[in-house]
C-alpha positions in Angstrom: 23.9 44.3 8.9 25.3 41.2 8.5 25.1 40.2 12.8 21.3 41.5 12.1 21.2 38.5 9.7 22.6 36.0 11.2 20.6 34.4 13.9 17.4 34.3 11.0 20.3 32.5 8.6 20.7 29.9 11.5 17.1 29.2 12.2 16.7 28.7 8.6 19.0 25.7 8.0 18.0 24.4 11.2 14.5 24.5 10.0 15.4 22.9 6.8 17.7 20.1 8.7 14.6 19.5 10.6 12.8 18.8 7.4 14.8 16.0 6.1 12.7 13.1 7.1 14.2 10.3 9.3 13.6 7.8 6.6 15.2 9.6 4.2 18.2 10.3 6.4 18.8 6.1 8.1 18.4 4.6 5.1 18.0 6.2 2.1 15.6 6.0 -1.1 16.9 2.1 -2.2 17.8 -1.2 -0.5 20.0 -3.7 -1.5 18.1 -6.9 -1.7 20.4 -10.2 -2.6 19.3 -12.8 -4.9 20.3 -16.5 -4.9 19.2 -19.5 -6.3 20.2 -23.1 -6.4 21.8 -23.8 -8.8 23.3 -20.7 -9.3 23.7 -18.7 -12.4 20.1 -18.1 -13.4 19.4 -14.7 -15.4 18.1 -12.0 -12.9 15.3 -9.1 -14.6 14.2 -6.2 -12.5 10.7 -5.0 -14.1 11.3 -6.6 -17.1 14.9 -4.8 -16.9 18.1 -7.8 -16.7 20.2 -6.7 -13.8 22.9 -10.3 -13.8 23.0 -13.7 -12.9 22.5 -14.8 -9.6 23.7 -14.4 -6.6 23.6 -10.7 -7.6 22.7 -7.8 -4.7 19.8 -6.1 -6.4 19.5 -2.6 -5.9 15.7 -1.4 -5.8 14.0 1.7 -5.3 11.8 1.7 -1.9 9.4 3.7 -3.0 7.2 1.5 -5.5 6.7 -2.4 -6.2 9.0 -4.5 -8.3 8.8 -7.9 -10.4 11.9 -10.2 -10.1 12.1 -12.7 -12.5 14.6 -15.4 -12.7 14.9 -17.6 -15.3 17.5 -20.9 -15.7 18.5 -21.9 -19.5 15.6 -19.9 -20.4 13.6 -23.1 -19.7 12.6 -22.8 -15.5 11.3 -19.4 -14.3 9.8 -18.0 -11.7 8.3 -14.4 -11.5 8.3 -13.0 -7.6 6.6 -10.0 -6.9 8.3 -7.6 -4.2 5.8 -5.2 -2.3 6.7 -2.4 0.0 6.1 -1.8 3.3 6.3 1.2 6.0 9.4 1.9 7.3 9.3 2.0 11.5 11.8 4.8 11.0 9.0 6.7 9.6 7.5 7.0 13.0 10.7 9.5 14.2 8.9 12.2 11.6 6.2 12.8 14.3 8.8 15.1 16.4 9.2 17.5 13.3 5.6 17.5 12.2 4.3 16.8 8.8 6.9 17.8 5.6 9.2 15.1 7.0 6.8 12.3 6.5 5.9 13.8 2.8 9.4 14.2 1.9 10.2 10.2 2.9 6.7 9.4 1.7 7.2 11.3 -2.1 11.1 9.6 -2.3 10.7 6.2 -1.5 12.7 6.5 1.4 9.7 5.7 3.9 8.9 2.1 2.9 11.2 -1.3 3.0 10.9 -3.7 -0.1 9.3 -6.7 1.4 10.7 -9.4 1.2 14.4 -8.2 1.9 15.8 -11.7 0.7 15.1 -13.6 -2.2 16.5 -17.6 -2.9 14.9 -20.0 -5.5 15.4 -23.6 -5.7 14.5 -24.6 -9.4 11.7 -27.6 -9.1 14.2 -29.3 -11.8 17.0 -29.6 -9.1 14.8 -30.0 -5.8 11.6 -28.7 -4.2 10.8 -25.1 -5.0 11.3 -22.5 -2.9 10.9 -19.1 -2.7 11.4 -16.4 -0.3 8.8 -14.2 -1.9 5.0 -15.6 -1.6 4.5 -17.9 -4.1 1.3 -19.7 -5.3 0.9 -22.6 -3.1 -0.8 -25.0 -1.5 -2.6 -24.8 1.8 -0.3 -25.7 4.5 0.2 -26.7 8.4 -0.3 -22.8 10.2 -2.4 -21.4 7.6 -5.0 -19.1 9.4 -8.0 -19.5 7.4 -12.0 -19.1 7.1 -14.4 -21.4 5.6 -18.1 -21.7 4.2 -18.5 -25.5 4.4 -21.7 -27.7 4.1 -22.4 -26.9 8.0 -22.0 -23.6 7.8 -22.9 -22.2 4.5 -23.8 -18.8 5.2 -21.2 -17.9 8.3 -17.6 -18.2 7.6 -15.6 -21.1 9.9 -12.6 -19.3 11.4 -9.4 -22.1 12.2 -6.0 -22.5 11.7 -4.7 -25.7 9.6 -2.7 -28.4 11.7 -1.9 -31.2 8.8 -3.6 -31.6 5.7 -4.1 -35.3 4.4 -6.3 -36.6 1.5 -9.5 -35.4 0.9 -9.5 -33.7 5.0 -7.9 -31.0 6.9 -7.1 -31.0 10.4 -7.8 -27.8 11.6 -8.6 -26.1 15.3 -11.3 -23.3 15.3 -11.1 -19.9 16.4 -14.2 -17.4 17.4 -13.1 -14.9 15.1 -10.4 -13.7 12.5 -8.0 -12.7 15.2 -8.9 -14.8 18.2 -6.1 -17.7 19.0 -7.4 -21.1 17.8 -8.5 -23.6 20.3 -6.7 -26.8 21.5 -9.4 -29.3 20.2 -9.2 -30.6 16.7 -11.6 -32.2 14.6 -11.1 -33.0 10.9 -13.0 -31.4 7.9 -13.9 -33.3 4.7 -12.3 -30.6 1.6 -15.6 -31.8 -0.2 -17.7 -30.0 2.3 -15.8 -27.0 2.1 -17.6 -25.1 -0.7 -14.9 -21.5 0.0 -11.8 -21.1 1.7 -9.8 -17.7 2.2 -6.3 -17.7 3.3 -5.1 -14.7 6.3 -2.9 -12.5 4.5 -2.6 -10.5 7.2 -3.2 -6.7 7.3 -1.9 -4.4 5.2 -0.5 -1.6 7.6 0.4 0.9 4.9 -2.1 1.4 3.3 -4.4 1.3 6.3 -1.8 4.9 7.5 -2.5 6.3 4.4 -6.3 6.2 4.0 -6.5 6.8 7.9 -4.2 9.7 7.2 -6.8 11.3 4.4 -9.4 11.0 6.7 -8.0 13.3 9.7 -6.8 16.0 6.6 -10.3 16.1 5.9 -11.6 16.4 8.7 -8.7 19.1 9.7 -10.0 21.1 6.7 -13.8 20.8 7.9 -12.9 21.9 11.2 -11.1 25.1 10.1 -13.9 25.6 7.3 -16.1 25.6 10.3 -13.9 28.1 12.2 -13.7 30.5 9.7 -15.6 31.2 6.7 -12.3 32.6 5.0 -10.7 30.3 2.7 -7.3 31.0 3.3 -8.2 30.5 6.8 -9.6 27.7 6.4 -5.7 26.3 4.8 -4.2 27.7 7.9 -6.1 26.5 11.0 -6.5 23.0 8.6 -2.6 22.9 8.6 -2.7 24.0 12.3 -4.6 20.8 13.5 -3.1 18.6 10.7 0.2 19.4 12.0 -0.7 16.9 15.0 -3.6 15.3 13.7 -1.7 13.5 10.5 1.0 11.7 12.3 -1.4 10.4 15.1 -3.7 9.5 12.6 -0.8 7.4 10.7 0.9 5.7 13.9 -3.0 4.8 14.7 -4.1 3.3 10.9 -0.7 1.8 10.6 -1.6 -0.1 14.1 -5.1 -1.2 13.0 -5.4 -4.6 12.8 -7.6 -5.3 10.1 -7.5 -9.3 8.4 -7.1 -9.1 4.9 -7.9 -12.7 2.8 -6.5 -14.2 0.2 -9.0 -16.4 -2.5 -7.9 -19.7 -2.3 -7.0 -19.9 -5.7 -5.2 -16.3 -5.9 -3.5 -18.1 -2.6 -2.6 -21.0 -4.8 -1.6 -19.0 -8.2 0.3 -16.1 -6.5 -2.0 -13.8 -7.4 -2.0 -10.3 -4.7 -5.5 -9.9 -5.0 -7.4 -10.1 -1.7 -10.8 -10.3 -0.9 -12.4 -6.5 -0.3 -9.6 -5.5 -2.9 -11.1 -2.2 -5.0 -10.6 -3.7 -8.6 -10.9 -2.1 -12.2 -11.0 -4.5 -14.6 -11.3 -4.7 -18.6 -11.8 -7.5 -20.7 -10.2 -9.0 -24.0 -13.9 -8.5 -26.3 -14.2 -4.7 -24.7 -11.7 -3.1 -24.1 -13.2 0.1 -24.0 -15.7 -0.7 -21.0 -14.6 -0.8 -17.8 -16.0 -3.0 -14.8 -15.0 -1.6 -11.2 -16.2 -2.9 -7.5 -14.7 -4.9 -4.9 -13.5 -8.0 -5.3 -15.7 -10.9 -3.5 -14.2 -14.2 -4.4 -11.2 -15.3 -7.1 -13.0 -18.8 -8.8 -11.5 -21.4 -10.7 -13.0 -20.1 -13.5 -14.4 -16.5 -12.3 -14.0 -13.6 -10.4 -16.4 -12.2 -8.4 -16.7 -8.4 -8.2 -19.7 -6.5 -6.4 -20.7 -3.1 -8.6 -22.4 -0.2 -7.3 -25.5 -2.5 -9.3 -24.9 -6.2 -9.2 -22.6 -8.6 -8.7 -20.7 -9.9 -11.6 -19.0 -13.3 -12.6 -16.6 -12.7 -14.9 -14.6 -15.1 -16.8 -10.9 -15.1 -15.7 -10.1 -16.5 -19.5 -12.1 -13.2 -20.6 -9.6 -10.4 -18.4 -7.2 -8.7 -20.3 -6.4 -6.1 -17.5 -6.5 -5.8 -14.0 -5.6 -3.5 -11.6 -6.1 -2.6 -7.9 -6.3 0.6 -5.6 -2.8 0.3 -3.9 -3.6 3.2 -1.9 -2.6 7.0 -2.3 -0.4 8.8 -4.0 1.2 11.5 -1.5 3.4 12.4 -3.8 0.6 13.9 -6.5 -1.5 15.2 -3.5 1.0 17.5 -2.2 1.6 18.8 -5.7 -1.7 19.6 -6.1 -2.0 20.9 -2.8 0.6 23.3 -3.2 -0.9 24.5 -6.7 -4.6 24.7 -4.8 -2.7 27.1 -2.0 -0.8 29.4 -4.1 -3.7 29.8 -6.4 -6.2 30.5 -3.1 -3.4 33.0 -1.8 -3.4 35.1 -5.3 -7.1 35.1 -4.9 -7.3 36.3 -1.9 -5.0 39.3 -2.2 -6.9 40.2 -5.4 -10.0 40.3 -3.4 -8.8 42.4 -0.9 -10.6 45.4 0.0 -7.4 47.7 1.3 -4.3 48.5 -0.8 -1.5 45.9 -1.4 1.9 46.0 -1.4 4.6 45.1 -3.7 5.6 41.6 -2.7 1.9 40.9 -1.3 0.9 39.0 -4.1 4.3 36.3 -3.9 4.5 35.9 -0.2 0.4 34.9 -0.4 1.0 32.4 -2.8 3.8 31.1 -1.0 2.1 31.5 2.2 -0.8 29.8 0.9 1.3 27.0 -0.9 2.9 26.1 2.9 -0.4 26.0 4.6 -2.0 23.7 1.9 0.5 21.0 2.0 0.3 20.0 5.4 -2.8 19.1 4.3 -1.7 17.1 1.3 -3.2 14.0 2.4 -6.9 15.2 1.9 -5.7 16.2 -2.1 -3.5 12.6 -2.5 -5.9 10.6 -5.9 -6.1 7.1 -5.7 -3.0 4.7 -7.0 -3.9 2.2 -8.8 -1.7 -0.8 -9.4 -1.9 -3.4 -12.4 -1.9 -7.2 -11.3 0.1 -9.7 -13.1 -1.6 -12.5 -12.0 -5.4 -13.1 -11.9 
């Protein structure tokens, strides 16, 4: 009985090995990320959480954003946010399929903290410094776009040589992601009514919503296969088993420019232009205004509604917060929850006699199938912005 056993003991723990994802297994669910600033011995806080003085080597979770602040005689301060990004050694889950990438995905383990190294130079003791992204000036490399009194209604595309007073040398470009060209000519900054800063694209994010889309259309294919609900889990999981890490590897490579407003360039603020925003202000707090962010003012931001497009006072906000993409993590609980719940119904439904035992293994059965396509149940993250 026992050698009958055996080989179906073996598979198992191989299968589950297999399941550990190759995030999870390199690197691990934190990063050590040291901190230094000059002069040293300025008070370190993790989300609002003091962790030491500096130089310290932070430990922080992968798997969400942090705020590092550092503060010197409780006088000089800075506040850096760190993001997270995908982790390359995600990529090694597409050999074993699609509960790998959810398990380094729902631990942290599948994103680096970004950036890995932080040092501040205290304006008090020399120019400030940081290696997060700061609010700052326009600068010498900057790739940027620009409404100007030439060009009000196209955007400029360019990239900044020198900046001097009251002009920019820059050398223009076709397009967001063309190289500039070798001529330069110089722009009066009093003609340029709007400029947006390249942030670059943000690769995660674009996986992730890329990701959703192939689930979905996994679980339209199989609806259209069979008529069966069930069925329509299994041959959804079936073609998500190929179609979710293709469909990551291929959003994750999408280059798509993201701007920054010049003045949330300037403040530090991580809104970008497109950004899905939900905001509530100070005098009503109980309504809530949600679009997509156009343009961060001196004054106002600019968000397009489903109706209009709204100016709202920035000395007005009391809360903001942006769609930081999905969460996986609730999506695959739900998932589960939806399949074991489809697989109870479906053996109470049955027209034949049951078994002792059906009832469980359809749940279960049902629960597998359904989470490998967890990406078409992940709700929307949102994330509150501490600077606006």
């Amino acid at each position: 009985m026992r050698t009958a056993f055996a080989a179906p003991k073996v598979a198992l723990v191989g299968f589950i090995v297999m399941q550990a994802g190759c995030a999870t297994i390199v690197h691990g669910k934190t990063q050590v990320v040291p901190i230094t600033s000059s002069p040293t011995g300025a008070s370190v806080s993790i989300d609002s959480v003091a962790v030491g003085r500096t130089p310290i080597d932070a430990t922080l979770a992968r798997g969400r954003p942090h705020v590092v602040s550092v503060v010197l005689d409780s006088v000089a301060s800075f506040e850096i946010k760190v993001e997270r990004t995908i982790s390359p050694w995600v990529f090694g889950n597409m050999f074993t399929y699609v509960l790998p990438v959810f398990l380094d995905l729902s631990n942290g383990a599948a994103y680096n903290v970004s950036p890995d190294f932080l040092h501040v130079v205290f304006p008090t003791f020399g120019a400030a410094t940081l290696g997060a992204r700061p609010g700052r000036a326009v600068t010498s490399g900057d790739r940027v776009r620009m409404l100007t009194t030439a060009s009000p209604d196209s955007f400029v595309y360019a990239t900044i040589d020198s900046t001097l007073a009251g002009h920019l040398v820059v050398r223009r470009s076709l397009n967001a992601v063309t190289p500039p060209g070798t001529t330069q000519e110089v722009v009066l900054t009093a003609d340029v009514h709007r400029l947006d800063i390249s942030h670059g694209p943000r690769h995660g994010e674009n996986g992730q919503l890329a990701m959703r889309a192939a689930s979905l259309v996994a679980l339209g294919a199989g609806a259209a296969i069979t008529k069966d609900l069930i069925g329509t889990l299994f041959y959804g999981a079936l073609i998500n088993i190929g179609a979710i890490p293709i469909s990551f590897a291929i959003g994750y490579a999408a280059v798509v420019p993201r701007w920054s407003p010049r003045e949330a360039h300037r403040t530090g603020s991580p809104l970008l232009v497109g950004d899905r925003v939900r905001v509530w202000q100070t005098d009503s707090p109980n309504r809530r205004i949600s679009g997509r962010l156009v343009d961060l003012e001196a004054t106002d931001m600019l968000i397009v509604t489903s109706k209009d497009t709204l100016h709202v006072a920035r000395a007005s906000i009391a809360t903001v917060e942006r769609l930081g993409g999905l969460s996986f993590k609730k999506g695959a609980l739900l998932a589960i929850g939806v399949g074991a719940a489809l697989g109870m119904w479906d053996v109470a439904n049955r027209k034949f006699p049951t078994q002792e035992g059906d009832r469980a293994l359809a749940m279960f059965g049902g629960a597998i199938m359904a989470v490998y396509s967890f990406p078409a149940f992940a709700p929307r993250r949102w994330v509150s912005v501490l600077k606006w």
